[in-house]
N, C-alpha and C positions, 0 to 999 in steps of 0.2 A: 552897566556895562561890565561884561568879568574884566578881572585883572587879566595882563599879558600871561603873566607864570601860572595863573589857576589852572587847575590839572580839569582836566575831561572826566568826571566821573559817567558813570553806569552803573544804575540801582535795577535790581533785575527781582523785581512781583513790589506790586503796590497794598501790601497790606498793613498789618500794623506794623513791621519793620520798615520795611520803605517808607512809609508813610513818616516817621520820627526820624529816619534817615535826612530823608530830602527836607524835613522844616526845622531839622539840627544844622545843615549845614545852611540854609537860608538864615537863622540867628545869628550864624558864624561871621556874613558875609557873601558865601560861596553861590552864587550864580548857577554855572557850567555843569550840571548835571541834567541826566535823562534819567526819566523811572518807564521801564517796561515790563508791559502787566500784557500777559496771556489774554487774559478775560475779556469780556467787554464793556466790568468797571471796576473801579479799587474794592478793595473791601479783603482780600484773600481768602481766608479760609471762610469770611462772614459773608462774603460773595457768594462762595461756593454752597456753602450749608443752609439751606431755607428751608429743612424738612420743618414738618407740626412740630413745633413743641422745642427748637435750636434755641439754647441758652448757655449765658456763660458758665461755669462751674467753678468761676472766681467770684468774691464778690464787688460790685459793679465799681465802686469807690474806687478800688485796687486794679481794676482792667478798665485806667485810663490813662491817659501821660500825665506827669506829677508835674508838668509845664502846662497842661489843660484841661485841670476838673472840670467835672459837672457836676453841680449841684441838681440837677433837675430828673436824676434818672428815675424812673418808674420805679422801681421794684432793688429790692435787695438782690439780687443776681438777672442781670438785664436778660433781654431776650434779645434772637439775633437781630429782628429790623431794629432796636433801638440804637445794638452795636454798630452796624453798618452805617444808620441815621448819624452819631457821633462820628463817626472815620471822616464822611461826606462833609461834615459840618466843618469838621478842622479841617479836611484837605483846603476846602473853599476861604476858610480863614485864610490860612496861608499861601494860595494860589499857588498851588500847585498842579492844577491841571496846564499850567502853561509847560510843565517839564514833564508832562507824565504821557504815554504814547499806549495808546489801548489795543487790544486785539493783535498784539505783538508777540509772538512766541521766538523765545532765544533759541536756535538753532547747536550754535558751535562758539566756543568762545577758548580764543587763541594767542598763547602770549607769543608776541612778535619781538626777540631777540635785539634783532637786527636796530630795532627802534624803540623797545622798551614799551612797548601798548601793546594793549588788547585786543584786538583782532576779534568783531562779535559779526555774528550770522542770524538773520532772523527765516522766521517759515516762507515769508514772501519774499526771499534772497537779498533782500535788502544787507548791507555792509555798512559798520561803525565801527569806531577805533575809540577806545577808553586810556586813558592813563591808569583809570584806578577801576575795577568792578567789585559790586556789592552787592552779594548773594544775601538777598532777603524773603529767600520764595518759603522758610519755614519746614518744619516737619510733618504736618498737616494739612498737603497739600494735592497727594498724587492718590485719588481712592484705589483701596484694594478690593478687587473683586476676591471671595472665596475660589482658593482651588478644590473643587469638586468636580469631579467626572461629569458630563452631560451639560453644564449650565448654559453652554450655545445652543442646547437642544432646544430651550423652555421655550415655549409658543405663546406663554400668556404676558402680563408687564415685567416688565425686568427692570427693574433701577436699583441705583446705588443713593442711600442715604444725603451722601454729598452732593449727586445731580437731580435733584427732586424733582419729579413731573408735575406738576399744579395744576395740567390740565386733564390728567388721570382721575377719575370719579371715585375713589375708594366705597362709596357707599352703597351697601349691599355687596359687597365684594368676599371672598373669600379669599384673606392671605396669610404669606405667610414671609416673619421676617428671622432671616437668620444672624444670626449673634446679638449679645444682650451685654454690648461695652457701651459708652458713653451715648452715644448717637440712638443704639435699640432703647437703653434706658430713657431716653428723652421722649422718642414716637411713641414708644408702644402704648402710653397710657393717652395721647392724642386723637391715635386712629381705633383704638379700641372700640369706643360707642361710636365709633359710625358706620366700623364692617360687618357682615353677617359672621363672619367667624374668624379669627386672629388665631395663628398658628405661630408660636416664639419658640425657637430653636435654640439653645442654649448646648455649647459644649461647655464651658467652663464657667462655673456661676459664680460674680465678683461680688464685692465686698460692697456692700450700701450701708451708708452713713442718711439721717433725716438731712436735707438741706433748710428748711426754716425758713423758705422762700416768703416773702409778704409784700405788699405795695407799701412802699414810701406814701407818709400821708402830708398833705398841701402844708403842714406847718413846719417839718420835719425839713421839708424842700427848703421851704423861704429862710430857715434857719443857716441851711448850707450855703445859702448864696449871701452869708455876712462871712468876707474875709479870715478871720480866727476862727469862728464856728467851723464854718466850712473846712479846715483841715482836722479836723476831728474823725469822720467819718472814715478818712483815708489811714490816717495816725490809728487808728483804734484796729480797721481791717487789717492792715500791714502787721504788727503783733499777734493776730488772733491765727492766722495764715501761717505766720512765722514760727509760734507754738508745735503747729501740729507738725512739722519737722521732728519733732522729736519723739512722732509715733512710729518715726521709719528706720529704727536701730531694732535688731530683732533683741525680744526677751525682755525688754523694759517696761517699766510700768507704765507708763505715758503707749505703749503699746498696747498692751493687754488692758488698758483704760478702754481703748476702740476699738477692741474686736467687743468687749463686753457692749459697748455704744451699740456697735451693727448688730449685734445679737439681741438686744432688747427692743432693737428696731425693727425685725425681722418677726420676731415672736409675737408682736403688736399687732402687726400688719398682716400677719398670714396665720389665716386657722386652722388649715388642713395641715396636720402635723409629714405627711408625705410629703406634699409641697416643701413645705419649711425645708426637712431634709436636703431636697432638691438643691435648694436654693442658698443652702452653707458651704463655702470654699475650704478648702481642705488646705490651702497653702496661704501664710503669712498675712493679715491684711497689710497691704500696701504694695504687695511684691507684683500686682497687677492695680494701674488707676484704682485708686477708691473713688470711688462715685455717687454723687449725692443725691438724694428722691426723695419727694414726699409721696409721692404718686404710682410710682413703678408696681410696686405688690402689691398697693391696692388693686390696680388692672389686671393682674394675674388673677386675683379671685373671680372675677369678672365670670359670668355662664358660657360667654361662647369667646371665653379665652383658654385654650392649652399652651402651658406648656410641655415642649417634647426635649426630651435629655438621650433621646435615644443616638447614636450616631449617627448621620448621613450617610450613605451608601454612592446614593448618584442623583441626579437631576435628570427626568426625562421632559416631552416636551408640555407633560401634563400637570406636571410639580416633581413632588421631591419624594423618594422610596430611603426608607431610613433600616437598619438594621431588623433581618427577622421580617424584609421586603413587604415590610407595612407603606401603605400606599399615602402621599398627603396629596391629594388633588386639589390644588388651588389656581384661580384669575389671576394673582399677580405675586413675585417674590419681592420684597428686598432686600438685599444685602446692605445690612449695617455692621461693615466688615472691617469700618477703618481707610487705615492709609499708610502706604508705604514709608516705612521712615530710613527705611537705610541708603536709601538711592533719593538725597536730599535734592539732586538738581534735574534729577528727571532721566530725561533722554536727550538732556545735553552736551556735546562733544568738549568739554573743558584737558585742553592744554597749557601747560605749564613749561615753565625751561627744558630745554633739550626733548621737548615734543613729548613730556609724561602725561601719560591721560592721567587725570582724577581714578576716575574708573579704576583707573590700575591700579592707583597707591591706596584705594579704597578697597580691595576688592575682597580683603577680610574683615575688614569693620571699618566706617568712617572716622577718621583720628582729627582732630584740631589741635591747636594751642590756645586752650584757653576756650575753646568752643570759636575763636576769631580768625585764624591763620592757617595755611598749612603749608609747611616744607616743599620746596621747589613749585613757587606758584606764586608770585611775585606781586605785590599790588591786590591780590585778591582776600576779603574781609568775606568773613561769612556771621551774619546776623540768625541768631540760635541755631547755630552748629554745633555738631556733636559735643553730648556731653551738659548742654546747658539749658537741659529740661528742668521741669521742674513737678516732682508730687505734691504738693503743698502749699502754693504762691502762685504769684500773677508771674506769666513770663514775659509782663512789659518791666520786670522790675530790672530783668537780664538783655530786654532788649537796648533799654537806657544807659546801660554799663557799658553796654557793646559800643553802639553808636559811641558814648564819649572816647571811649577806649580808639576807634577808628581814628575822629578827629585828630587826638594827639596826637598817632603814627602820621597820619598827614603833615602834625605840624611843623612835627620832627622832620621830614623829608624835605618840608621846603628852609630849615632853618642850615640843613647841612649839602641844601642844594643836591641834592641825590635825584635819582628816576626812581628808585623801586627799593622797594625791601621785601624780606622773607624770612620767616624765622629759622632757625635755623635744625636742619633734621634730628640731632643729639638732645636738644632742648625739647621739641616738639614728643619725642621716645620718653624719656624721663617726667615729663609731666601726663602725660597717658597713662605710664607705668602706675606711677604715686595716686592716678585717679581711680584705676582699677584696682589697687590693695586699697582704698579706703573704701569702694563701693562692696568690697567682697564681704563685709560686715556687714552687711546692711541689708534689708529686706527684699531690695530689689534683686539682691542675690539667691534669692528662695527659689524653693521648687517648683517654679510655675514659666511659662510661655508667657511672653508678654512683648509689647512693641517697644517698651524699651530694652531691650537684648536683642542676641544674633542667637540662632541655634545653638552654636556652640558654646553660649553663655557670656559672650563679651558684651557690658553692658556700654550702651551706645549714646543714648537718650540722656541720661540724669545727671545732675552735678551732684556731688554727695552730700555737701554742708547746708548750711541754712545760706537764703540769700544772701543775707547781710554782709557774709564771706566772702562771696562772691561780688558782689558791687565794692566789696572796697581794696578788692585785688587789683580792681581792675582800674582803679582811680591813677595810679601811677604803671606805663608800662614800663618796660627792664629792656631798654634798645639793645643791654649788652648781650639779650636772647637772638637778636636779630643780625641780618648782614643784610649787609647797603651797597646798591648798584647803579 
C-alpha cells in the first residue's frame, strides 16, 4: 500500500530510462508511479529499431544496469532482439508491467499553480495529475525523415530505419538508402546480398573504427555467472570505453592515434583507391559519432553496390534525380536519416509556472541543469537531457546518476515538507555557460554538422568530460542551486 505522503509520480517512455526509473524507485519503497509508453511495448528506442543488422555500439557488459548484469549475453556488442530480450526480462523481474500503461501517448503536460501538480493529457483525452513527471522518452526517439524536395512524391516503399517493414520483401529489389550514420552503417551490409542492386547515398562520409564484434563462447558465459568473475567483464568495458574520451580533445595524440586506427581500417578494407577517397572525412574524427564496423566497406565493394556522393537534387515518384539530373530509379527508399534530438519531448504541449511553454525557453537550444532540471518547471526531471550524451560510453552510466540524482531531490522535498522545487534560472545560465566554454575545445566543436549541435553551433547532446565526472557530480546535489515551494 503507498504511503499517505508518497508523491504521484509520472514516468513518461518505457525505455531504458524509465525502465531503472520505476525499479529505482520500487528499491526505494515507492509504489505510486505510472510509466507511459507511446508504443505497444517497452523497449524505446530497442522497440522502435528492428531493422537487419540493429546493434548496440556499446559493448554488451556496459549497456546493462550495474544492479542487473548478464552474464549470458551472446556476443561482445549485443544485437537489438537480445537488447529488448534483457529490458522484457527485468521489466518482469521487477513487475513492472503492473505500473506501466501501453499505447499511451502524452498529449499536454501542465503545471497546475493553484495545486502544485501536473496536469497530463494523453491522445485518447484521458486526464492525470502527477506530483512529480519524469521525462524519459530519450534523444533517440522521434525519426527524422530527410528534407528533400519531392519525398511525398515516391510511389515505391518508403520507410524510415527506425519503423522497419518486415513484411516488405527486399529480395530482388532495387534500393536505395540514404545517409550512411549509425543505422545506414548497420543495414547496408545486411540487405546488400539479398537486393539486385543497393544504391548508398552518402553526403557526408563518417569516421569508422573496426568494432571486433565475436560471440562469447559457453565457457567465457559460465565464468561470468561466478559472482567476482563476473564483474570483470563490466570493470574491464568501463575503462576501455572511458580511455577513448580522450580521443575527443582536438590535436592530441590519443587523437591522431584514431584517425591513424580509421585510416588503416579503411585502407584494409577498400581497394579502389576512388572509393577510399570517397569515403575519408575531412573534419575531426569525433566531431560526428565514430562508428564501429567490421562489415560496412566490405559491402561497398560488393558488384551491385554504388556508392553515390553526388548531392540530391529531388525525390520524384520514381526514385531519386541527384546533381547533373542523373536519374536512380529504384522499388524502394530508405531513410536512415536519424532522429530529432533537439525537440526531446516531441509534440508535447509542456507548461511550467506562469504558463511558460518548454517550447519557448527551448526555442534556441535545449538547456538543463545538469542535463536533469530546468528553470521554471517545477517537479519535472529529465532522464538524458540536454547535454548528457555521450561519444564514448554507455549512456546507462548517466542514466544511473540521473535517476539517483532524482531520488535525493525527492528525498529532500519530503524531509523539508515542500510540494516542488526548481532550480533556479542564474544557476541553470552559469552552468550552460561553463558547459559551452569547455565543449568549445573539443572536437565536437569542429567543422562539421552533426546531431549533436544546432545550426548555429550550440552544442546540445554531449557532456564534455569523462563519465566518471559526471556520476560523481551527481552523487551529492547542491539544494542551495534550488528554490522550494
Amino acid at each position: 500500500m503507498d504511503a499517505p505522503d508518497e508523491p504521484h509520480m509520472v514516468i513518461l517512455g518505457a525505455g531504458m530510462s524509465g525502465l531503472c526509473m520505476g525499479i529505482r524507485l520500487l528499491k526505494a519503497g515507492l509504489q505510486n508511479f505510472t510509466i507511459l509508453e507511446k508504443a505497444a511495448g517497452l523497449g524505446g528506442t530497442w522497440w522502435d529499431n528492428t531493422y537487419p543488422g540493429a546493434q548496440c555500439d556499446v559493448r554488451s557488459h556496459l549497456y546493462s544496469f550495474s544492479f542487473e548484469p548478464n552474464p549470458n549475453w551472446s556476443r561482445v556488442y549485443a544485437p537489438q532482439a537480445e537488447i529488448l530480450a534483457y529490458m522484457q526480462r527485468v521489466a518482469q523481474k521487477w513487475a513492472l508491467h503492473r505500473h506501466l500503461r501501453l499505447n499511451t501517448a502524452l498529449t499536454s503536460a501542465h503545471f497546475d499553480e493553484s495545486n502544485n501538480r501536473w496536469l497530463l493529457r494523453t491522445g485518447a483525452g484521458d486526464e492525470l495529475h502527477a506530483d512529480v513527471l519524469v521525462c524519459s522518452t530519450g534523444p533517440l526517439t522521434q525519426p527524422r525523415y530527410p528534407d528533400i524536395a519531392g519525398l511525398a512524391q515516391f510511389r515505391g516503399k518508403l520507410m524510415h530505419s527506425a519503423r522497419w517493414d518486415h513484411t516488405y520483401d527486399l529480395a530482388d529489389k532495387t534500393v536505395a538508402v540514404i545517409g550512411t550514420a549509425a543505422s545506414g552503417v548497420q543495414l547496408v551490409p545486411q540487405i546488400a546480398p539479398i537486393v539486385r542492386r543497393l544504391q548508398v547515398f552518402q553526403r557526408t562520409p563518417n569516421w569508422i573504427v573496426p568494432r571486433l564484434d565475436r560471440a562469447y563462447r559457453e565457457w567465457e558465459k559460465a565464468l561470468y555467472r561466478l559472482p567476482l568473475i563476473g564483474r570483470l567483464p563490466r570493470w574491464y568495458q568501463y575503462w576501455l570505453h572511458e580511455r577513448n574520451r580522450l580521443g575527443f580533445d582536438q590535436g592530441t595524440r590519443m587523437a591522431r592515434l584514431f584517425e591513424r586506427l580509421a585510416d588503416g581500417h579503411r585502407n584494409r578494407q577498400v581497394s579502389d583507391p576512388a572509393l577510399r577517397a570517397k569515403l575519408r572525412p575531412t573534419y575531426p574524427l569525433g566531431c560526428k559519432r565514430v562508428l564501429p564496423s567490421d562489415d560496412y566497406y566490405l559491402a561497398l565493394n560488393r558488384p551491385n553496390v554504388e556508392l553515390v556522393t553526388d548531392p540530391i537534387e529531388r525525390i520524384d515518384a520514381s526514385g531519386i534525380v541527384t546533381r547533373g539530373a542523373r536519374r536512380h530509379d529504384v522499388d524502394a527508399l530508405v531513410c536512415a536519416t536519424g532522429f530529432d534530438t533537439l525537440h526531446l519531448l516531441g509534440s508535447v504541449d509542456v507548461r511550467g509556472r506562469g504558463g511558460q511553454a518548454l517550447a519557448q525557453a527551448w526555442k534556441d537550444a535545449p538547456q538543463a541543469y545538469r542535463g536533469v532540471t530546468v528553470a521554471g518547471f517545477p517537479n519535472l526531471f529529465l532522464l538524458l537531457g540536454p547535454n548528457t550524451g555521450t561519444g564514448h560510453t554507455s549512456t546507462l552510466l548517466y542514466i544511473e546518476a540521473q535517476v539517483g540524482y532524482t531520488l535525493k531531490c525527492l528525498s529532500e522535498l519530503r524531509r523539508r515538507s515542500k510540494a516542488w522545487l526548481a532550480v533556479k534560472p542564474e544557476v541553470m545560465a552559469a552552468h550552460n555557460r561553463t558547459l559551452q566554454e569547455r565543449l568549445s575545445t573539443t572536437v565536437w566543436a569542429g567543422s562539421c554538422s552533426s546531431w549533436y549541435k544546432t545550426a548555429s553551433g550550440h552544442i546540445v547532446a554531449i557532456w564534455p568530460g569523462f563519465s566518471l565526472e559526471y556520476t560523481r557530480s551527481m552523487r551529492r546535489p547542491r539544494f542551495e542551486d534550488y528554490e522550494f515551494g
